[in-house]
C-alpha positions in Angstrom: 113.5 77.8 69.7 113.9 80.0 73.1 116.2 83.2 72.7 117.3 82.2 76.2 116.9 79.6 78.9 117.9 80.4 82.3 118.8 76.8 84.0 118.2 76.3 87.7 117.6 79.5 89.1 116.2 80.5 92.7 113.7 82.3 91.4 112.2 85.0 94.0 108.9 85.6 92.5 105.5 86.3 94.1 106.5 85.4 98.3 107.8 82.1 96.9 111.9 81.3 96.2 112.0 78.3 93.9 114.5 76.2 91.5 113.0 76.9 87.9 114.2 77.1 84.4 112.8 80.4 82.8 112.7 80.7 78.6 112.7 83.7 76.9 111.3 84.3 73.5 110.5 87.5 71.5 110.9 89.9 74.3 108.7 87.2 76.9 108.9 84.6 79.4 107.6 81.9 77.3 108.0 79.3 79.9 108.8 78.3 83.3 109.7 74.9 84.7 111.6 72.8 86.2 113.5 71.9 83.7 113.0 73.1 80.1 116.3 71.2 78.9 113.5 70.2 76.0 113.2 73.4 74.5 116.5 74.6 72.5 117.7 77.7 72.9 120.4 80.2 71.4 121.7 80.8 74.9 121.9 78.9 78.1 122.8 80.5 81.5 123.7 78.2 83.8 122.7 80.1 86.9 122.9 77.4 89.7 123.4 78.6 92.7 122.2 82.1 91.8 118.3 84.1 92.4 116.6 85.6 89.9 114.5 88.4 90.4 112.1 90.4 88.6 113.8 93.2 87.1 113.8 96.5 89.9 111.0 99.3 88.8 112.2 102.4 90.2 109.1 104.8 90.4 111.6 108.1 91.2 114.2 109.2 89.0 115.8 112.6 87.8 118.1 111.5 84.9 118.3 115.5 84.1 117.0 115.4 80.5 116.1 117.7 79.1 117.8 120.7 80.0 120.5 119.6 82.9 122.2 117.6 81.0 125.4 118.3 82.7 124.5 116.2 85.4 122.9 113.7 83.5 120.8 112.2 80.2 118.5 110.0 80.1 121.1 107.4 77.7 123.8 107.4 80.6 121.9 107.2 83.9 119.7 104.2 82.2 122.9 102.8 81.4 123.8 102.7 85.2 120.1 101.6 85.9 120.4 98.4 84.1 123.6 97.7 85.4 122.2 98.1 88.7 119.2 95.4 88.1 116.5 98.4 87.6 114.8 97.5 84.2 112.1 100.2 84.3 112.1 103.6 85.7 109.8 106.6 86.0 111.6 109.6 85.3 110.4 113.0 87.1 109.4 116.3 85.8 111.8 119.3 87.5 113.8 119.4 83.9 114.0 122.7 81.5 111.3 123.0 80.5 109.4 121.5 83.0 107.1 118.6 82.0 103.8 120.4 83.1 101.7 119.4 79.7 100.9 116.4 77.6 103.4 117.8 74.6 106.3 117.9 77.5 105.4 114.3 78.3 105.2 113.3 74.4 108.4 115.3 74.0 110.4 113.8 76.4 109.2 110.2 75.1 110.6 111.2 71.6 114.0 112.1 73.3 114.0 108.2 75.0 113.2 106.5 72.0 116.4 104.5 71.1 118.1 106.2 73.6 116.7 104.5 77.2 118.5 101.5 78.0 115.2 100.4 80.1 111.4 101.0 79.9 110.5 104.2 81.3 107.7 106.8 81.6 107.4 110.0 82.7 105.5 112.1 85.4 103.7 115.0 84.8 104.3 118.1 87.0 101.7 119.9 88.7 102.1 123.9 89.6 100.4 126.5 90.4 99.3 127.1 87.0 98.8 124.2 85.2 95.3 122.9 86.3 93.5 122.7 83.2 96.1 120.5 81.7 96.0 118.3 84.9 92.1 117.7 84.6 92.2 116.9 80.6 95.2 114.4 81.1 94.7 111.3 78.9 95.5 108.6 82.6 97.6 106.6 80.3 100.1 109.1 79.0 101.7 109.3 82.2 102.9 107.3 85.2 101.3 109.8 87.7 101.2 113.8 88.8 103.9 114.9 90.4 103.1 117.0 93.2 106.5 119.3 95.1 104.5 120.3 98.5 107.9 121.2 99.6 110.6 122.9 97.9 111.5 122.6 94.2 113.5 124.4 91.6 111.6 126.8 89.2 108.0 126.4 88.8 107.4 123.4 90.4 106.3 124.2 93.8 102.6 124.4 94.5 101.7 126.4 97.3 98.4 127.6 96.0 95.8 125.7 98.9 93.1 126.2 96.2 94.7 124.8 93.3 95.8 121.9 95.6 92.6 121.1 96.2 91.9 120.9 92.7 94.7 119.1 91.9 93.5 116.3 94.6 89.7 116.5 93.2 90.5 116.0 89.4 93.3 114.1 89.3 93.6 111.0 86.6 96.3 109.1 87.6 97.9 108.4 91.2 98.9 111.4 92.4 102.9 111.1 94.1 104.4 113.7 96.7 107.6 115.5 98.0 106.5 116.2 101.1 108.4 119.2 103.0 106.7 122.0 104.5 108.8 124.9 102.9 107.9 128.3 105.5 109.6 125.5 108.2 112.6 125.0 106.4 113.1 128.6 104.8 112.5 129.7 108.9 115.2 126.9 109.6 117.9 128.5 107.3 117.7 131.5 108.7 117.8 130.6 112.0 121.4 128.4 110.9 122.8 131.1 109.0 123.0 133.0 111.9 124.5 130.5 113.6 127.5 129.4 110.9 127.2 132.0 108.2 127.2 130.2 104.9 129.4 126.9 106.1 127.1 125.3 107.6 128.2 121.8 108.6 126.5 119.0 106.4 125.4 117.2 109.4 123.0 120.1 110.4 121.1 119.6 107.4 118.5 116.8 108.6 117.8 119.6 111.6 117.4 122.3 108.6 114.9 120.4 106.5 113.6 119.3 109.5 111.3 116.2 110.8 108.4 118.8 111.7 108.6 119.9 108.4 108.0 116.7 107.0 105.9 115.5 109.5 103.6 118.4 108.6 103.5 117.9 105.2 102.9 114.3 105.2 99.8 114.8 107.4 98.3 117.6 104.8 99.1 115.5 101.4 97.0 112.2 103.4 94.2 115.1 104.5 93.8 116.4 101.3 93.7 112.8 99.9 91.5 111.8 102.3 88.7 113.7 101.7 89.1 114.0 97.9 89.5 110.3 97.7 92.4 110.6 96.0 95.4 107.7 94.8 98.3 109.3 96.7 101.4 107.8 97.3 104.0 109.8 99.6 107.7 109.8 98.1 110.7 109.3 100.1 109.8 109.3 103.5 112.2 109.6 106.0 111.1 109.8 110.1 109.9 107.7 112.2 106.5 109.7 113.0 105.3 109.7 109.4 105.2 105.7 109.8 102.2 106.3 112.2 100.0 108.1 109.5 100.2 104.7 107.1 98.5 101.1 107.5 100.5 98.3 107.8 100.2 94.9 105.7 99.9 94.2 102.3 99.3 96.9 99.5 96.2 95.6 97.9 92.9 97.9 98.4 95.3 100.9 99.9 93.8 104.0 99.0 97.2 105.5 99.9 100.6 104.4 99.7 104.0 105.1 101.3 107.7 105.0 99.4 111.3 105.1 101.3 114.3 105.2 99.1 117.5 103.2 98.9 120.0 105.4 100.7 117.6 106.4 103.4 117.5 102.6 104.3 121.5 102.7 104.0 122.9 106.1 105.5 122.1 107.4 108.9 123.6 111.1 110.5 126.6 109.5 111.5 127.7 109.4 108.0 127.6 113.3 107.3 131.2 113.4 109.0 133.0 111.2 106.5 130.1 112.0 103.3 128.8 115.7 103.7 127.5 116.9 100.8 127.6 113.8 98.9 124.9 112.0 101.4 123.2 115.9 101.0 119.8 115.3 99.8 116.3 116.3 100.1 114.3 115.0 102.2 117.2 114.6 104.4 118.9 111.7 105.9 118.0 111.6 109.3 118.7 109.6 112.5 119.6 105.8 113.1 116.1 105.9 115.1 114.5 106.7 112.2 116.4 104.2 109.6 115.4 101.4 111.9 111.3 102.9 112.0 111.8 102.9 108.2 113.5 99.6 108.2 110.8 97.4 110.5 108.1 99.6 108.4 109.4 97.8 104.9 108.7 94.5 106.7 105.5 95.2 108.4 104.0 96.9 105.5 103.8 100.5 106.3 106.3 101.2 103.6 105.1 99.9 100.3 107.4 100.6 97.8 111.4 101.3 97.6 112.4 103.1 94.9 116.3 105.8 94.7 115.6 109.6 94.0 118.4 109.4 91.8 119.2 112.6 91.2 123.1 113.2 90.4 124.8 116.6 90.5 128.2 117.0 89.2 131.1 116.9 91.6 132.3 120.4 91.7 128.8 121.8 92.4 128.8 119.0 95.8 132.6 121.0 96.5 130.6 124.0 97.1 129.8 125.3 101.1 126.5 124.1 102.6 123.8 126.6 100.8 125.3 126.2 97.6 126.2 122.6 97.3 122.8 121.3 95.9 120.8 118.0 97.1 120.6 114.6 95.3 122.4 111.9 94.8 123.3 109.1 91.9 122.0 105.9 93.2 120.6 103.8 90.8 123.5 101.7 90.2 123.9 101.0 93.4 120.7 100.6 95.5 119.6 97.2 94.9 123.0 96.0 95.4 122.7 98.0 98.9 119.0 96.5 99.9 120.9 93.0 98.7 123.2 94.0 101.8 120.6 94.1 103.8 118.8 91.1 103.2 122.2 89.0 103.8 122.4 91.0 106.8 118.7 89.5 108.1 116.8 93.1 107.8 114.7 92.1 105.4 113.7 88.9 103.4 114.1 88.3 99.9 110.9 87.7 99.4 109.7 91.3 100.8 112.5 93.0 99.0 111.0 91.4 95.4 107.5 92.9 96.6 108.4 95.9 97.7 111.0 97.1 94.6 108.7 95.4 91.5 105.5 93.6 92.3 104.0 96.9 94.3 105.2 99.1 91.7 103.8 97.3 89.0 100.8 97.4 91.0 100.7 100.7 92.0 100.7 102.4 88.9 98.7 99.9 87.1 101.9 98.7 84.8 100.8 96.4 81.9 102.6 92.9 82.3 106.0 93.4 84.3 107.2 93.7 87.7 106.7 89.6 87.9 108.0 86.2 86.9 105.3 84.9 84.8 104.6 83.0 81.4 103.3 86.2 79.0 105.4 88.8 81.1 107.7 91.3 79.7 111.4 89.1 80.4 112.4 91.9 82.5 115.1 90.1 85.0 117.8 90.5 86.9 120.7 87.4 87.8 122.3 88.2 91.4 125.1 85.9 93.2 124.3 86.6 96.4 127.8 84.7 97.0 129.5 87.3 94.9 130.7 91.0 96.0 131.3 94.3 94.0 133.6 97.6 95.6 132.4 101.2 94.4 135.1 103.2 93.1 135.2 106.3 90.7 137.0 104.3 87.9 133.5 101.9 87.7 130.6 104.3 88.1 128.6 104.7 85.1 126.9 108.0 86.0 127.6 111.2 83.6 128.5 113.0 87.4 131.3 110.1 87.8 130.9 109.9 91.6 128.8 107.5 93.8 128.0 108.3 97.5 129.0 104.6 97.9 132.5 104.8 96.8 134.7 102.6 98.6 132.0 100.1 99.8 132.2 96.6 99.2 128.6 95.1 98.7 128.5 91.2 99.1 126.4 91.1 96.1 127.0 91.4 92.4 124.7 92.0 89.8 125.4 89.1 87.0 123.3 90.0 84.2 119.9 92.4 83.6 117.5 91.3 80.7 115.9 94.3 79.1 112.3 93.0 77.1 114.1 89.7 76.9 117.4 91.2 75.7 120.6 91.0 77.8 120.8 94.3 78.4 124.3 93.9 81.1 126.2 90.9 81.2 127.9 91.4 84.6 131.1 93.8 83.3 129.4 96.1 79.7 126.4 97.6 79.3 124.4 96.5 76.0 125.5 98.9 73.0 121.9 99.0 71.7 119.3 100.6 74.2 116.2 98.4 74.3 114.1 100.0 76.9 110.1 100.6 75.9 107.6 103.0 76.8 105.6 101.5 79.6 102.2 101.2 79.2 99.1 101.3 81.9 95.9 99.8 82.1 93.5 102.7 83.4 90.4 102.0 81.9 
């Protein structure tokens, strides 16, 4: 007896798009078919006409927990995950305290149990400090190292060119990067406040934290990588230029890795007029030049990976003038639905989208049994009628902050169900009551 059968799906799985039935059974896919009308079930979703995807793994997420949680806890941003189509996320270590030792990492998984309405792990933070625990990390505790070689809140910025070495020569696990050059940008601000005083207009702020600044970044995270011979994969790029410095084609035997988020892909400078500080985020949203370089680099393999940087902020703190109205933005509700966009709109295929938002990640980071469509996998899915449509407003975000940068877009998508460890985890209008989500395991050695 199946738990579920999923009749007649387009399944998007692996560079193919095929009709299948998929079963589900104890937290599996137990089989896959053509038709598996023979096996019984509990449930049966008739999904003609619909895709099926493996569930989104979103490598870069800040859902504030602990010590923000005014902005956001790890129980209400997985909430909007799942109701987005991300089953699995990565959660990132700029909380209070900061996760810069195994107990932090252990700590933070006690808070998740019960709690994270999908799978997740955590990153640990490197500083200038924290060396030793870097080079005795168990590779298995953790999704990666977290590496701020820009700007970052407390102690989280490593500036230290000798303990970045380090940190390159002993690392574990992948090693991931926010690549801004901070001297640039703190040379930038000054140079603006004289300009404007403290109201700066929004749409100065991809001039602020500039391209050079990124550029020059980007170039010494893949130097020091380079010679150490380290995993690296570069977060959220944003320019055209940095596309240069990464190989195109497919992600297997890549040494190092690139990432562009969501709203990168979506927003462009001419949105700071009617957005401002709610399309404010670090690394900035740049030109239209440069969201079509990121665009053609998803499709020609430069860009490996597309996760969010969902990283909400409540709204009165986005009311504030330019310095004091911080960067981030709540996405994950939203950003699959927005790369669904894009795909109807011919930017990308289907098929690329699938690789680039589970398959890679699940790659990547060495993920035990999800991120695909396969007999023995973890029945992480999502259901998405590509026929259907959903509007962002305030009244139907799920995010603590209660805003969406979105709001007032109509996607021509809509997210029909998300399966959780073969548990229906959102059923197209409600979240699940009972958060299902596991801690992710990896297979290191």
């Amino acid at each position: 007896m199946l738990d579920i059968r999923i009749s007649q799906a387009q399944v998007v799985n692996e560079g193919t798009i095929s009709t299948l039935d998929v079963g589900i059974k104890n937290g599996r896919i137990h089989a896959i078919g053509s038709d598996l009308s023979h096996l019984d079930a509990r449930e049966v979703i008739d999904a003609k006409g619909r895709h099926l995807l493996p569930g989104m793994i979103d490598d870069q997420v800040h859902f504030r927990e602990p010590g923000l949680t005014a902005k956001g806890n790890i129980a209400t941003e997985s909430a909007a995950a799942v109701a987005g189509g991300i089953t699995t996320f990565f959660d990132m270590p700029n909380v209070k305290p900061a996760t810069l030792d195994s107990a932090a990492l252990e700590a933070k998984f006690a808070v998740a149990a019960g709690r994270a309405h999908a799978n997740h792990a955590f990153y640990l933070g490197a500083s200038n400090d924290n060396l030793e625990a870097i080079k005795t990390l168990d590779p298995n505790q953790t999704c990666g190292i977290k590496i701020f070689m820009g700007a970052s809140t407390g102690n989280m910025l490593v500036d230290d060119p000798d303990i970045l070495e380090g940190i390159f020569k002993h690392a574990p696990t992948p090693i991931v990067t926010h690549c801004e050059d901070t001297p640039m940008i703190l040379e930038n601000e000054a140079r603006w406040r004289e300009r404007f005083g403290e109201d700066v207009p929004f749409s100065e702020h991809g001039r602020i934290r500039s391209r050079e600044a990124c550029i020059k970044s980007s170039r010494l995270a893949i130097d020091l990588a380079t010679r150490n011979d380290t995993q690296l994969h570069v977060l959220h790029l944003t320019t055209a230029e940095e596309m240069a410095l990464f190989t195109p084609g497919p992600m297997k035997g890549k040494q190092i890795t690139a990432e562009v988020c969501a709203h990168h892909l979506w927003f462009s400078d001419v949105d700071y007029d009617e957005r401002g500080s709610l399309i404010k985020c670090n690394p900035a949203v740049k030109t239209q030049a440069d969201r079509a370089a990121l665009r053609a680099a998803v499709m020609d393999g430069r860009i490996d990976i597309i996760a969010t940087d969902h990283a909400p902020h409540t709204w009165e703190e986005k009311q504030n003038p330019y310095f004091k109205a911080p960067s981030g933005l709540p996405l994950v509700q939203h950003a699959l639905l927005s790369l669904l966009d894009q795909v109807k709109d011919g930017v990308y295929d289907l098929e690329t989208l699938v690789q680039k938002t589970s398959h890679n990640v699940a790659e990547r980071f060495s993920i035990v049994d999800r991120g695909y469509i396969r007999e023995g996998a973890f029945a992480d899915l999502v259901l998405v009628d590509l026929n259907g449509e959903t509007r962002v407003t305030r009244d139907n975000v799920l995010y603590k902050c209660g805003w969406s940068p979105f709001d007032g877009v109509t996607f021509k998508a809509r997210i029909d169900a998300t399966f959780v460890n073969g548990i229906k985890a959102y059923d197209g209008k409600t979240v699940a009551p009972v958060a299902n989500g596991q801690r992710l395991t990896f297979n290191r050695g």
